[in-house]
N, C-alpha and C positions, 0 to 999 in steps of 0.2 A: 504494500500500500504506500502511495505518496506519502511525504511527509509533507503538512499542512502549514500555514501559518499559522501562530498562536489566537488559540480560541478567542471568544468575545470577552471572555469570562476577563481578560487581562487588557482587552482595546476598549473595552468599554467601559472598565474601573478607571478609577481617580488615577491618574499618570504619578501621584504624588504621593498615593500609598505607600506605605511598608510594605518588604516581603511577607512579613506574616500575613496581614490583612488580608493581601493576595491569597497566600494559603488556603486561608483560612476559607475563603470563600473557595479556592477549588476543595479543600473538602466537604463544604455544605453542599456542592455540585456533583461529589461521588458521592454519597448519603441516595439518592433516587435512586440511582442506576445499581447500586448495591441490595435496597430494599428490593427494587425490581427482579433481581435475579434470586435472592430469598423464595420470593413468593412465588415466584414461577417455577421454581425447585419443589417448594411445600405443596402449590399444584398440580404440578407433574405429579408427584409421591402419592397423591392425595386423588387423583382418577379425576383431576380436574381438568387438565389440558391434556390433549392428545400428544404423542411426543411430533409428531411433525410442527405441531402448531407451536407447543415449548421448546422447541429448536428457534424458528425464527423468533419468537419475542427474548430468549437467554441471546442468540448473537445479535438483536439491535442491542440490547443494553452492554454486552461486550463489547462491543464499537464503540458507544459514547465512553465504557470505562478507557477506554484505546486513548482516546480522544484527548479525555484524562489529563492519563498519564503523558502525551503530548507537552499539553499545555504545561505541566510539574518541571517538566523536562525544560522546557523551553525559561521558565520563571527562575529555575535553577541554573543556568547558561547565561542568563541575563546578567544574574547577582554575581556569577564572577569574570564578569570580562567575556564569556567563550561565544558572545554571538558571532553569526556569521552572516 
């Protein structure tokens, strides 16, 4: 997969935040995507999703964690110098 520019999550906050701040808000941002794959797990288990169907909704929320970990990446490249 391409590597993307960094998420909104970082163009769209305050240019004058703290790294944490930043953080902090990509981890309320993996908070869904993690609940998401919970429940579709407990569903699956649970004779509630078919597994074809808890395939695609566990890989959209795998993508957005993707996504993620992107943006972490990218936050953490920022803070020392290593963009490119």
């Amino acid at each position: 997969m391409p590597r993307r520019p960094a998420s909104s999550i970082f163009t769209q906050s305050d240019p004058t935040a703290s790294p944490w701040v930043r953080a902090a808000a990509l981890a309320r941002a993996m908070r869904e995507p993690l609940a998401g794959l919970h429940g579709y797990l407990q569903g699956l288990e649970d004779g509630v999703f078919s597994p074809e169907s808890a395939y695609r909704l566990l890989h959209k929320e795998l993508l957005r964690l993707q996504h993620l970990v992107e943006d972490l990446e990218a936050l953490a490249q920022s803070q020392s110098g290593a963009v490119t």
